[in-house]
N, C-alpha and C positions, 0 to 999 in steps of 0.2 A: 322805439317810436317816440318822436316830438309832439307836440304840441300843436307847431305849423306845418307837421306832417298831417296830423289829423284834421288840421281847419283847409288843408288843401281837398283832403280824400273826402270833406263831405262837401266842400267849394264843387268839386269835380263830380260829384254823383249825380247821375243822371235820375235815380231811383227819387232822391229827396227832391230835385229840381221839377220833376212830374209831379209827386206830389205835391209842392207849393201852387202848380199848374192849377191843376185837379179842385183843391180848396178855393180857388180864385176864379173859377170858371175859366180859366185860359186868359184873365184880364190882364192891365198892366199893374196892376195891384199884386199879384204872382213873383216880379220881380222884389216889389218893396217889402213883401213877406218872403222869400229867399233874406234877402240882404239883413234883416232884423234878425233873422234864424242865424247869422254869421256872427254879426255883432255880439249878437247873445254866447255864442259858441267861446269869443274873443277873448269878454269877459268873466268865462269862468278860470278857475285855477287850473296850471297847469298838470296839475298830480291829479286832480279831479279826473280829467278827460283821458289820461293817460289810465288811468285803472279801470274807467268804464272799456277804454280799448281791450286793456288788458282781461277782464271780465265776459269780453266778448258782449258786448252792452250798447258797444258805440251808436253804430247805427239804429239800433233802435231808441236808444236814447236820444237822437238827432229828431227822428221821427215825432217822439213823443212830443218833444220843445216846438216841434212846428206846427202841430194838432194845439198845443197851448197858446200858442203864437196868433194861428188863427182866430180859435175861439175866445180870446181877449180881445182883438179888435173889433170884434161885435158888442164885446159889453161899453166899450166908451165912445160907441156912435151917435 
């Protein structure tokens, strides 16, 4: 497993993309909180995400980054 194997398979998840939905009320705000949850994915190290996969971690470590994601753009509103 890569790296931009992994920033595809949570690009492509439908599970985190409902999610982003869900936190946004279905707004357009859903996309720009997706796209920041990628960016951030982008920016970490490649052995990082590759041992959360490996850990079996991934996905829910995606999950967590975009509940964090979310609830920081209410604190600098």
């Amino acid at each position: 497993m890569t790296k931009d194997k992994l920033l595809i398979l949570a690009a492509n998840s439908s599970m985190l993309r409902n999610m982003a939905n869900k936190m946004c009320n279905y707004s357009f705000l859903a996309d720009d909180l997706f796209q920041e949850f990628l960016l951030y994915l982008c920016e970490k190290p490649d052995e990082y995400l590759i041992n959360k996969y490996k850990d079996l971690q991934f996905i829910s470590y995606c999950s967590n980054v975009l509940k964090g994601l979310n609830a920081n753009r209410f604190n600098h509103a």
